[in-house]
N, C-alpha and C positions, 0 to 999 in steps of 0.2 A: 074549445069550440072550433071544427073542421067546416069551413066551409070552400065550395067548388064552383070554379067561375068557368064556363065553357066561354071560347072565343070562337067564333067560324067566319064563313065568308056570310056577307047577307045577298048580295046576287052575284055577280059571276065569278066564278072562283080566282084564284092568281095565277100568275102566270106556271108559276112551281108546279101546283096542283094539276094543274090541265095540263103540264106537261107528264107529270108523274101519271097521270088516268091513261093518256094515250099512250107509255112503256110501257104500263100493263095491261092494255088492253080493254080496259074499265071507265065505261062513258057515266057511270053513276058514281067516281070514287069523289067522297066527301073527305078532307081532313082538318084536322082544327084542334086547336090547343087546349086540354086541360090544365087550369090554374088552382092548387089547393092550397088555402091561406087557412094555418091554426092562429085563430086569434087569441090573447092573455081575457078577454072576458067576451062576454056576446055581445056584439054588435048590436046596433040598431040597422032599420032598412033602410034610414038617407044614406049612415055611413056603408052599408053592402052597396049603395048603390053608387055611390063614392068610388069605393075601389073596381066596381065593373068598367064605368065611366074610364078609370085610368088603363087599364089591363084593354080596351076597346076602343083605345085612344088613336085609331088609322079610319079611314075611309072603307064604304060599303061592310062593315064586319056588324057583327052580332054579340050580345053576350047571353048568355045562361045563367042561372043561377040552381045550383044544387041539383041539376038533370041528372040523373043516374047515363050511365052507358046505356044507347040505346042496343036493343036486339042489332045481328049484322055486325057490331062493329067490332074492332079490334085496337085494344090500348098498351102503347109501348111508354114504361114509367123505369125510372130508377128503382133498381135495388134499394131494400129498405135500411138496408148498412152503407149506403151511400149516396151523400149531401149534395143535392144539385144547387150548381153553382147561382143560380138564379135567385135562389133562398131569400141572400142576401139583400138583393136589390127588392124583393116583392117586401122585402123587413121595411127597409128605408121608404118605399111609395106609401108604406101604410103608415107609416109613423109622420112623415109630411101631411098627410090628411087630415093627423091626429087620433088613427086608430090602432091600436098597439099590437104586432103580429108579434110570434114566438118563430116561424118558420115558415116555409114556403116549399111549396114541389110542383113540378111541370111534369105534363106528359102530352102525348102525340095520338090520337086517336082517331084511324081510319077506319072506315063506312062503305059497303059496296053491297047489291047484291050476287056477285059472284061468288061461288064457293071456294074462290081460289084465293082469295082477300087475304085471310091467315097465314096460308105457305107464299105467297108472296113476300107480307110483313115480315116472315120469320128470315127469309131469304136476301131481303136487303134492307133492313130497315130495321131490326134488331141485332143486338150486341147483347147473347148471354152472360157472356162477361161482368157486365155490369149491367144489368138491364132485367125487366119481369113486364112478361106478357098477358094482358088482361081480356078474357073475353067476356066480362060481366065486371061489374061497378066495383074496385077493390074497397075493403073498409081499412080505416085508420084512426087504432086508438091515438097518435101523437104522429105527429111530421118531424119532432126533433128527435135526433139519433141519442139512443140512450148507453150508459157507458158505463165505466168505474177505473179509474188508474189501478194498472198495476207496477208493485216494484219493481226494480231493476232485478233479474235474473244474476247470481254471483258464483263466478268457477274458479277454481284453487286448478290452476296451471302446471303448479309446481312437481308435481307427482306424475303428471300424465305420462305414457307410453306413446310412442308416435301413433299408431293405431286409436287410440283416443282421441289424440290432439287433433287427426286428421275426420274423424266423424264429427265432433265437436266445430270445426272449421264449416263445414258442409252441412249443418242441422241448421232448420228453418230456411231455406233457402239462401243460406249465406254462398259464397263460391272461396272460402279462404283456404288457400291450397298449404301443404304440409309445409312447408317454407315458413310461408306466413305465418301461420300459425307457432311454430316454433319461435319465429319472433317477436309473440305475442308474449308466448311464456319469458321471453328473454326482458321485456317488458316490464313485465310484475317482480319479476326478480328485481331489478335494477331499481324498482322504486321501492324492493320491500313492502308490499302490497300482500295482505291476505289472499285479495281476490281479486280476478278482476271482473269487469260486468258484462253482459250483453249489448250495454252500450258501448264498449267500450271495441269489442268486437265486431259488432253493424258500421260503428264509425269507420274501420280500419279498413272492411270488406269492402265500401266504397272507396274511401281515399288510395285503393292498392287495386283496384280494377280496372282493366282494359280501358275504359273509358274516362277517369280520371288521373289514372297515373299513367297511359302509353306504355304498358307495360310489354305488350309486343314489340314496339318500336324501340325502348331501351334494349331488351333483351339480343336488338341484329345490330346492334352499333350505336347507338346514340343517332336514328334514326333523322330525329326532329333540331339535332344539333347541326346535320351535317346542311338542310335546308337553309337554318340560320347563318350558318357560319358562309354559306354560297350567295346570303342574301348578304350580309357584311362585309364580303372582300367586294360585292359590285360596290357599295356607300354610294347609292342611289339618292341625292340631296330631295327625294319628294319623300323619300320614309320618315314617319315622326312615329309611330311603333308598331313594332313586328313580332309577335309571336309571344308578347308579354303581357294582353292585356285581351277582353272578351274579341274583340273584333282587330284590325291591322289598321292603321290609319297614314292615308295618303295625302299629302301636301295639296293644297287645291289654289287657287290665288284670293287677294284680298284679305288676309288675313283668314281664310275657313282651311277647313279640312275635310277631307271624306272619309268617314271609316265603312269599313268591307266584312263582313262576314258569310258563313254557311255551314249550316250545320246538318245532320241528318240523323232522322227517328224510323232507321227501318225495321228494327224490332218491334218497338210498341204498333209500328203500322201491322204488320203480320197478322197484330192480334187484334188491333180494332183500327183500319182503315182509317175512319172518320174523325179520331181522339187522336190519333198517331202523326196525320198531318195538319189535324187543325193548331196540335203544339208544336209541331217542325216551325213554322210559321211565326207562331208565337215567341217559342223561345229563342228563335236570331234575332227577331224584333227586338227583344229584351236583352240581344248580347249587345245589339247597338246602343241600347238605350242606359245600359252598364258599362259602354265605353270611355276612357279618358274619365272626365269629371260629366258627362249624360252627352250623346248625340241623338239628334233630333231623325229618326227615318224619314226618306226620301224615296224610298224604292223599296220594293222587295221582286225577287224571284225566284220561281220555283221548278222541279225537275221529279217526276218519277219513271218508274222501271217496274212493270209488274210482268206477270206472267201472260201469256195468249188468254185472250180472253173466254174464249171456248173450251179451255182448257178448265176439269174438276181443282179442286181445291186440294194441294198434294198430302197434308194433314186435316183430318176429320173434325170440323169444331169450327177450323180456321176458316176467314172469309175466303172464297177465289176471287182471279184476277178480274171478273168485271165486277162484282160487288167493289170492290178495291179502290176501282176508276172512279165507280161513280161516287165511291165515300169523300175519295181525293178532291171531286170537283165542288163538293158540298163544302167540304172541309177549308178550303182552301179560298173559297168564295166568300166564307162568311167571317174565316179573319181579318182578311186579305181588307173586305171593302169594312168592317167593323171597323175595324183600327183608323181606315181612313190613309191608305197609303199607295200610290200606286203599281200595278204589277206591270214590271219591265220585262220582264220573258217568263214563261210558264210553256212545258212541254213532257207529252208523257209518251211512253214506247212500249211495245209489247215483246219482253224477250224469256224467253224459256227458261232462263238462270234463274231468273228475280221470282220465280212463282212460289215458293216457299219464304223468301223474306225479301222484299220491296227493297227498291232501292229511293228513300224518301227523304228528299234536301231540299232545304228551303234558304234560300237567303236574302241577304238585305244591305242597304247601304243607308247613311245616315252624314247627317251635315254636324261638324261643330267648329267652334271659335279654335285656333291655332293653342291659343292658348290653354285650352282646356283637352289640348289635347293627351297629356299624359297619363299615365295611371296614377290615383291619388294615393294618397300613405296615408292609414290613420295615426292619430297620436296615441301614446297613453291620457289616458282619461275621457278619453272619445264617448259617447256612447253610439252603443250597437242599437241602432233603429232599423224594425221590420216592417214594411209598407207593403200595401195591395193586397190582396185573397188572402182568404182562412186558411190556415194548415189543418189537411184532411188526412183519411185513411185510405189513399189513393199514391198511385208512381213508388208503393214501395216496392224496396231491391232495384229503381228501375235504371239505377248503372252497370250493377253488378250484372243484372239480366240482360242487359244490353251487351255485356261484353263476354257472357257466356254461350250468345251463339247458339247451337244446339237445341239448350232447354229456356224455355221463356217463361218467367213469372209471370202469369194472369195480372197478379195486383201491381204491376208494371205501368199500365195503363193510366196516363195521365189525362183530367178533365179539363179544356182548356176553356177561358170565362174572357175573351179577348174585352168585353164593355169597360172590366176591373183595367187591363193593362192602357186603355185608351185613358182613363181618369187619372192616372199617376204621368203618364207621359209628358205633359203641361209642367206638371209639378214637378219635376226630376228638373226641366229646363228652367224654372223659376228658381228652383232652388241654388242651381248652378250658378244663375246669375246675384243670385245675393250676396254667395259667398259661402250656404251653410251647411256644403259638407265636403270634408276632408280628403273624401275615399265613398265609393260605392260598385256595386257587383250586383247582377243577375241571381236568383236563386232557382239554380236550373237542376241538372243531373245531379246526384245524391244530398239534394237539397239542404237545407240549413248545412248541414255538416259541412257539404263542399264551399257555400260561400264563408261562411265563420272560421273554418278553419283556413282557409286560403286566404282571406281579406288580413285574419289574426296573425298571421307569418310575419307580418312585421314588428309586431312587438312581445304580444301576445293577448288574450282573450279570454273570457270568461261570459258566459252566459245561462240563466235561468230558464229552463225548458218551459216551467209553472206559466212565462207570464207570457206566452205565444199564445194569440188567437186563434181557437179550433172553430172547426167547421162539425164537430161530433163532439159531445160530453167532458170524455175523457180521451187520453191515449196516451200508450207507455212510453218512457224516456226518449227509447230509442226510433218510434216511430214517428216522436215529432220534429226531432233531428235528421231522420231518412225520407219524411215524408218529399215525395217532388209535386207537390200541389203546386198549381202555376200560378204565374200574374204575381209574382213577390219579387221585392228589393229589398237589398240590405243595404243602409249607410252608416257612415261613419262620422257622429253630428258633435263637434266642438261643443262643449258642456253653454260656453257661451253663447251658441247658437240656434241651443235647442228650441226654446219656445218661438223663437221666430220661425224656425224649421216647422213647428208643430201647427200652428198658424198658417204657412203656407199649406201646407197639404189638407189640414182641416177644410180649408176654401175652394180645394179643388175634391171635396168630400174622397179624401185617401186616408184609410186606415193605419194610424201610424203606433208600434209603441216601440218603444224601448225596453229590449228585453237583455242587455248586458251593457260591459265596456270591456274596451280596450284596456291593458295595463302593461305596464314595464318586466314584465314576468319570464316571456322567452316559450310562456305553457299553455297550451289548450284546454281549456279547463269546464266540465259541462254540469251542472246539478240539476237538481227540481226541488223546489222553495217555494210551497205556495204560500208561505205566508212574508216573502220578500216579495212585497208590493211594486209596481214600477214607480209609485209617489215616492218610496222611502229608496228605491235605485236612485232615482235623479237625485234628493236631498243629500245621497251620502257620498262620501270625500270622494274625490276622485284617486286617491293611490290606495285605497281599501277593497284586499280582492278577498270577498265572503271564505271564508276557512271552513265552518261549518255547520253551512246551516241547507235544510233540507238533506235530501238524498243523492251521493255522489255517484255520475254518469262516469265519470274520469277525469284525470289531472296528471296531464303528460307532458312531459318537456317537447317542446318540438321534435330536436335533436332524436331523439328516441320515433318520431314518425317514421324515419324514412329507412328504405329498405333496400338493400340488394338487387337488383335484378341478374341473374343468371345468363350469360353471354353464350349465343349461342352463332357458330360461325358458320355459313354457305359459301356454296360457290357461286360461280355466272350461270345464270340463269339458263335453259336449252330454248334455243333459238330454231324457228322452221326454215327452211330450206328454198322447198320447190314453190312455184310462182305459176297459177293454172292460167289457161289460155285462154283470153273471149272469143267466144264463136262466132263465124259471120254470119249476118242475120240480112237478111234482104229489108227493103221498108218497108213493106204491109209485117214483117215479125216485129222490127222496131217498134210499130205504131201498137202492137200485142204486147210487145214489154214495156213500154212507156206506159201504157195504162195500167197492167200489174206494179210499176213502183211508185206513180204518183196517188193510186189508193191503199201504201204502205203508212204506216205511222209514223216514219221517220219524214213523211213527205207531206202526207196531205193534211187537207185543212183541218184544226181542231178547231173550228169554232164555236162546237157546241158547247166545250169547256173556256176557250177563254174569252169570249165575247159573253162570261159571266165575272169577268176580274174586272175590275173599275184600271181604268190605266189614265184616266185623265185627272184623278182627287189631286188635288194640292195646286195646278194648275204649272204645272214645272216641268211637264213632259216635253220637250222639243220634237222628238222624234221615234216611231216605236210605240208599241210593238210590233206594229200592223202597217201596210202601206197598200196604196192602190186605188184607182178611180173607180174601177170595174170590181172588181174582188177586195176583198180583204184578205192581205198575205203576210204571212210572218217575217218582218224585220230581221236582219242579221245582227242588229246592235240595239241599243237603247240610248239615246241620249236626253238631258233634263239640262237645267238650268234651275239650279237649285238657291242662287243666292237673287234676290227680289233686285231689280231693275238692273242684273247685270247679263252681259250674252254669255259669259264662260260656262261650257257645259264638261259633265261628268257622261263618260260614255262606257259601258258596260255591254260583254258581249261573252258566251259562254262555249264550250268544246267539251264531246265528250262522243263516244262511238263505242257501244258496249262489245260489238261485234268487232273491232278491230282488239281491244283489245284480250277478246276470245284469245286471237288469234295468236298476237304477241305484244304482251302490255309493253315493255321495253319501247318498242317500236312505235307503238300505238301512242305512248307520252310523247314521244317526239314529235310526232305528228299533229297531237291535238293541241301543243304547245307553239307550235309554229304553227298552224290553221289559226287559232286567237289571236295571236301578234299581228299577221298578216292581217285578217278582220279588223283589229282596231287601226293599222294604217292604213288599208283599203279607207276607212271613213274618213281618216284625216287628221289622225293621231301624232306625235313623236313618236318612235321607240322609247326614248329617255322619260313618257311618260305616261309609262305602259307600266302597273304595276298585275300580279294575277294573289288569286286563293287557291288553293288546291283544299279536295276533299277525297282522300281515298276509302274505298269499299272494296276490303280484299277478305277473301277463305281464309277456312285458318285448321283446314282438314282438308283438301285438296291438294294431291303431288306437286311436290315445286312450287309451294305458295310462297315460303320464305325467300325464294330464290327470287322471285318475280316480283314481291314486292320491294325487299334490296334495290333490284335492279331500274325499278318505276325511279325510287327514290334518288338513285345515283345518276340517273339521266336527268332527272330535273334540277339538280344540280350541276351539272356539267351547261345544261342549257342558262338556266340563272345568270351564272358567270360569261355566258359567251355573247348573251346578247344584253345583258347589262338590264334586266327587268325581273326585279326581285317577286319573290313569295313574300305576302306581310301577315298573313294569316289562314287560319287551313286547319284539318279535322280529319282523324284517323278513325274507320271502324272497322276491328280488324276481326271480327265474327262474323263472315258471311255465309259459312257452311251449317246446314241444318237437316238431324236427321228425322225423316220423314217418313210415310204410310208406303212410300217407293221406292224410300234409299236416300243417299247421303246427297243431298242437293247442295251444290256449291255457288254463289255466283263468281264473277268471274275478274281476277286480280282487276283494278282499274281506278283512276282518280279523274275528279272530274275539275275540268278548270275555269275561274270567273278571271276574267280581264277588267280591271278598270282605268281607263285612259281621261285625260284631261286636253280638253283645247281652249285657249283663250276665249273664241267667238266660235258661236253657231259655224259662220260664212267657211269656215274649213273644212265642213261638214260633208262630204258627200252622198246622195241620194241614191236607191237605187232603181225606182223606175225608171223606166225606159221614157225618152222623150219624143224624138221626131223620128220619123217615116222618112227613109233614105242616109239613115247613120248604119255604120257598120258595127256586129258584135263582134269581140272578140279576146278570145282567151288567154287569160296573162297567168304565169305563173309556173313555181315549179310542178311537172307531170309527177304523179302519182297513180300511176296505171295499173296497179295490182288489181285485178276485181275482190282482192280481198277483203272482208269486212264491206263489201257495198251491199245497196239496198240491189239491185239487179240481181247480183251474181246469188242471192238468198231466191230469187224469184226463178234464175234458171240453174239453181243444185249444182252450182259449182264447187268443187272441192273446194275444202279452207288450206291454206298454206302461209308463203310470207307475204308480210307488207313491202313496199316500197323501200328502200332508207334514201332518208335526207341528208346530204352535204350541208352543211351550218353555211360554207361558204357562199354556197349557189342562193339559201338562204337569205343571207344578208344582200349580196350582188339585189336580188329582186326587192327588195323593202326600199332600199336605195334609191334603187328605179321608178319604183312605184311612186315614191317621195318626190321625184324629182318629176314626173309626168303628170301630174297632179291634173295641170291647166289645160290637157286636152284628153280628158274625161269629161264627159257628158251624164255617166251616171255608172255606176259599179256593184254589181252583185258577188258575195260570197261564195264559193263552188264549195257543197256540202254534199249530206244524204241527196240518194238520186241522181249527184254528177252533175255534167251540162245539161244533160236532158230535162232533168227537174227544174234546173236553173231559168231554162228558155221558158217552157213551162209555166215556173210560178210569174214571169217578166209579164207574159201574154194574158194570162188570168191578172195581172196587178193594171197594164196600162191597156190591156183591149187592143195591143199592137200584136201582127202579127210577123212572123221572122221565115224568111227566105232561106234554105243551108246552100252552102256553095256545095258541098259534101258529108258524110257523116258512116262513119262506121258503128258497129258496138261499142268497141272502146273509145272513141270518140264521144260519143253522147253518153254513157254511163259509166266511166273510169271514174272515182270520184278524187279530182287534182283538189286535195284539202287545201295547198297551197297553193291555190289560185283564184278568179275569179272572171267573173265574165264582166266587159267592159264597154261602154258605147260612146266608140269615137265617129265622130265626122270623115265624112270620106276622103279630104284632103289631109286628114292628120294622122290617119294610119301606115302611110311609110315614116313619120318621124318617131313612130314608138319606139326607144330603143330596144337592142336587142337581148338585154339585160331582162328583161321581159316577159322573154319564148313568146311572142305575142302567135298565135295562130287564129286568122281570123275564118271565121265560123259562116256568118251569112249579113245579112241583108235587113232590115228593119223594113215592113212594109205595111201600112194600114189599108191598104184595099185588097189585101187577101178574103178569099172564102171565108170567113170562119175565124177569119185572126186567126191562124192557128200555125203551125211548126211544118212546113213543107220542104221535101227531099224527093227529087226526082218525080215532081209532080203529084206526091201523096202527104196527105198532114199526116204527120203522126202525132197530133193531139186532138185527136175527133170526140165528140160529145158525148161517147161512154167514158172517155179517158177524164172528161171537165167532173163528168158526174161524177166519178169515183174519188178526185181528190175532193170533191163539195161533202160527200156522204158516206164514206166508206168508214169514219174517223167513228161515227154519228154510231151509226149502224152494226159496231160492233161492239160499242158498250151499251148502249142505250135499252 
């Protein structure tokens, strides 16, 4: 029995809706949630009214009961081959009632009388992918997915011809290149194995792809050794671990610790915007929450790169760049404040590379005990406990697809249920504190496989596919092992610990079972046994590893995992040259280009996207991400105070210029590496306690990518070392090139880097508005004059050429300084996108102060000195700034100007189209 609960507004719609009717133009648009609940027998009408009662449970709304579709509307629902994650929860409210559901499905149905209603819908607001469009009342025999297991598929290796081996590698979307594959067959030999299985080959295609085994990065050197080994010779005493464990974790005081992550989904974004960052988000949450023995998130932040927004979509199918934005802000909105954690920066840009595959990272930090800071070790006799979401028929292939770049798996696309990953969160940290588990991991990229087999490396493993919770009927060996169905943990629970283990989580309503153990074996061992129950798992001995019973996935010695990578050698990377000239511009052109770049996206206000992020949840935010009496302006740093009645704050601040490193990544790393350092001591940081993440996004079919990414790598290293502020963790994707309906789109070599700093107290903190009327600004730091890579020199078609290069020494000379000038700073801004210009700019929109210039050329107000910033000292204390400095002062602080605004020879060059365009330009091009 199908019954349909319509939810709508009952008088004035939400704030969503009336924004969404005014994008499109639609002063009639109605929308409102279909709820279909199959109940196990027929209700009664108290209990329908029961479950409306719950489903209706906000202010002003309505409910229906069994309303067909009216005429006009249009209804966007899941595909019937797949499980909405909601299912779940509409299971549990009916059953708390006392009325017994089998399944559950949500849909979206919008109402207009426009005739444009449908191609609107279709255009941002479905996802054929996964998704069916209704323009009348769908029927449904069953809401639950119906199925049947099948066996494992079984191939005799032993005969093949490489020409075999290598179609065989590449069938069903696998990506196992002829290599592999022949050490697949070298496999089944060595075990004496008739055959081997399909599972056994989907296991190997993830654990040997780009995104699981860094297989590019082995291939130019031992890429990810040579970071570690740069972060090893500094022995930076705040690292407690780097590069061995989901996230990095930095020494904090009082006994805590901070752990750091980022990770990025810009494949699956490609395909579906909305899925793609709603799990960015998701799953660094959960790298934190996998970290050591569980850290608690504190923060998260987020960064995208899509295409011009005006611009078509460069493959037919795929969403374009402003469908993209707007899925991002949806996406990213409703993890972000569901989870309940606050957003410390959040920033998106419009670049012509990203328009074929996004550039989508998301990251997070998280608090834990010192103690629990390590990675844990499971024992033999552990068992293997899987907690949170169903494992579905969803995220398959989605590492191998990820790392192929090029071509994208559809069924890639992960469904992210962020309510599941809020209800284990508590529990992960309760558990931690009991005592009752050993060892635990994220089940993220090439899902079960990657956490089972990577957790099982320590002794070895065994697990029963049979006794994993689906969210579908059935499904074959291999797909509930590849599934990336989100919102799941795997622990590793001390035989004596289980039931208290299971007790906890029960309380905190987390799905737990146990579906293997750990054992003394050295083998990866995977079956399906539906008639090994998880009652007769946990009863039996702990050193009994099932021999044969059900149907065997595989049984391989570790040893036998691991595979060769093919060494492939470059040289130095080609470096540009020529260095183009700013032109002189008189003030009324200034006051022309000052408002072409402060209504650029690397400049102006986004507050239509993040004045939807919660940044105040948990109550730990100190400062960030926004500042300003008069305006709301983006913050250079983030800082919190994350340990309850103490001032020590964690300070996070990010770098990254896609345009410069257009131009020359090499150079472009140096730069954005020393812009972050310098940002966390502008605020008030040590160096010594300055640790960063790096996340590279490099081609992998565009000339001189190996060269270039090499060369990213060996500069960060060289920097590592010289300034004594390690990498503690970081993520490689090394598929950026994708060929397309126009040709082979590349983006463009580049890493993007998080800082995270620690200060004793607040009070070292410095501010950056501006304060009193008659203080002088003025410019510190090393010049960086190239107009290369600025937001300007994009707005007057200046040729690209070289950056700047930075002296490490002249570097340190100015940190030093800065360090030591501390006490007559009055307040400090970061010099970014836009330059001085933007800088004075965003001061005057933040404190409603206006600024006097003593002078100002082009390259004066739009050079962008990454390593510098703009400063407000008192007039008596600008001869003692030392000269370590370059101090150059600028103008005058004055609040009884015209306009507040930025005057030069008697003209603002920040007049009221220029305020408008950083207020509305951001708005106005995705919206």
């Amino acid at each position: 029995m199908i019954h349909k609960f319509s939810v709508r507004s009952a008088g004035v719609a939400e704030p969503d809706i009336r924004e969404l009717g005014r994008s499109w133009e639609l002063d009639d648009l109605e929308v409102w949630r279909d709820y279909y609940v199959e109940f196990e027998s027929a209700p009664d009408a108290a209990a329908l009214a029961e479950v409306a009662a719950v489903l209706g449970d906000q202010l002003d709304v309505e409910v229906s009961l069994d309303q067909p579709l009216p005429a006009g509307a249009v209804q966007v629902a899941y595909k019937r081959g797949v499980v909405d994650n909601e299912s779940d929860s509409i299971i549990t409210v009916c059953g708390l009632l006392g009325v017994k559901a089998r399944a559950g499905k949500v849909a979206t149905s919008y109402r207009s009388e426009s005739p444009r209603l449908r191609d609107l819908v279709v255009s941002t607001r479905f996802n054929a992918t996964i998704e069916e469009l209704h323009d009348e009342e769908p029927h449904y025999d069953t809401l639950v997915p119906q199925g049947h297991y099948e066996s494992a598929v079984q191939y005799d290796l032993r005969g093949l011809d490489d020409t075999k081996l290598a179609e065989l590698g590449t069938a069903g979307g696998r990506n196992l290149s002829l290599a592999q594959m022949k050490h697949v067959q070298h496999v089944q030999n060595t075990l004496g194995d008739e055959f081997v299985t399909d599972v056994l080959l989907e296991a190997l295609d993830a654990r040997w792809s780009d995104h699981c085994a860094h297989t590019t990065w082995k291939s130019l050197g031992s890429l990810l050794g040579r970071l570690v080994q740069a972060a090893k010779d500094v022995d930076n005493p705040n690292v407690l671990s780097m590069f061995h464990d989901n996230a990095g974790v930095w020494d904090f005081y009082d006994g805590h610790a901070i752990a750091i992550k980022a990770e990025t989904h810009n494949g699956p974004s490609a395909i579906s915007g909305y899925f793609g960052q709603l799990t960015k988000l998701g799953g660094v949450l959960r790298d934190i929450l996998g970290t050591g023995l569980s850290a608690d998130p504190i923060g998260s932040f987020e960064y995208t790169a899509v295409g011009e927004p005006e611009a078509p979509a460069p493959i037919k199918g795929r969403p374009d760049a402003r469908r993209l934005a707007g899925e991002t802000i949806r996406a990213i909105k409703e993890y972000g404040n569901t989870f309940g954690v606050p957003m410390m920066s959040s920033r998106m840009t419009f670049h012509p590379a990203y328009r074929a595959k996004p550039f989508a990272l998301g990251g997070s930090i998280g608090l834990l005990p010192v103690s629990a800071a390590q990675r844990g070790t499971p024992r033999p006799g552990d068992f293997v406990v899987l907690i949170g979401g169903l494992t579905g028929n969803e995220g398959i292939h989605g590492a191998s697809a990820s790392s192929a770049g090029a071509v994208m798996d559809t069924a890639a696309v992960q469904i992210g249920a962020p309510l599941e990953q809020v209800k284990f969160r508590k529990a992960l940290i309760e558990l931690r504190e009991a005592g009752c588990m050993s060892a635990l991991t994220d089940v993220g990229g090439a899902g079960l496989n990657s956490a089972v087999g990577e957790i099982g490396e320590a002794c070895g493993v065994w697990i029963n596919t049979a006794l994993v919770p689906l969210k579908t009927a059935a499904l074959p060996m291999w797909r509930i092992l590849l599934s990336e169905s989100q919102e799941r943990m795997l622990l590793a629970v001390p035989p004596e610990h289980q039931e208290r283990a299971k007790k906890i989580l029960d309380r905190h309503m987390v799905r737990s079972t146990v579906i293997g153990r750990f054992a003394d074996t050295g083998r990866y061992h995977v079956f399906h046994a539906p008639d090994l129950t998880e009652e007769a798992l946990i009863a039996g001995a702990p050193d009994v590893v099932p021999a044969h019973q059900g149907e065997l996935g595989f049984d391989v010695a570790y040893d036998l995992l691991d595979i060769e990578v093919e060494r492939q050698e470059v040289g130095p990377p080609p470096r540009p040259a020529d260095v183009p000239e700013w032109p002189e511009l008189a003030p009324t052109q200034l006051a022309g280009l000052l408002e072409e770049v402060v209504a650029d996206a690397e400049v102006a206000s986004q507050h239509f996207a993040d004045s939807q992020y919660d940044s105040t949840v948990q109550g730990n935010t100190w400062y960030g991400p926004h500042y300003g009496t008069e305006h709301s302006v983006r913050t250079a740093y983030w800082a919190g105070t994350p340990v309850a009645g103490s001032p020590a704050a964690a300070v996070l601040n990010t770098a990254f210029n896609p345009w410069m490193f257009d131009a020359d990544p090499v150079a472009a790393t140096r730069q954005m590496f020393c812009s972050a350092l310098a940002g966390q001591v502008l605020a008030g940081v040590a160096v010594k306690d300055v640790c960063m993440c790096d996340n590279f996004y490099t081609p992998h079919l565009s000339p001189h990518w190996r060269e270039w990414l090499v060369g990213m790598v060996d500069e960060l290293a060289v920097l590592v070392r010289h300034f004594g502020v390690p990498l503690i963790s970081g993520k490689d994707s090394s598929a950026g090139s994708v060929h397309t309906d126009e040709g082979l789109v590349s983006v463009p070599p580049a890493v993007f880097l998080s800082a995270l700093g620690k200060v004793p107290h607040t009070d070292a903190l410095l501010r950056e508005q501006w304060t009193t009327p008659g203080n002088v600004l003025v410019r510190v730091g090393l010049a960086t004059s190239s107009p290369v890579g600025t937001v300007a020199a994009r707005k007057l078609s200046l040729p690209t050429g070289a950056l700047d290069d930075l002296a490490l020494s002249d570097v340190d000379s100015y940190l030093s300084a800065l360090t030591a000038s501390r006490n007559l700073l009055r307040s400090g801004a970061r010099i970014g996108a836009g330059g001085v210009a933007a800088t004075l700019a965003q001061g005057v929109l933040a404190s409603g102060i206006g600024v006097k210039l003593e002078s100002a050329t082009t390259e004066s107000l739009f050079a962008e000195h990454r390593v510098g910033a703009v400063v407000e000292v008192a007039p008596d204390n600008v001869a003692a700034l030392p000269a370590e400095l370059s101090p150059v002062v600028l103008g005058v602080l004055e609040g009884t100007l015209e306009g507040t605004g930025i005057v030069l020879d008697g003209v603002d060059l920040f007049a009221p189209a220029a305020r408008d365009g950083w207020l509305n330009s951001f708005t106005a091009r995705i919206a």
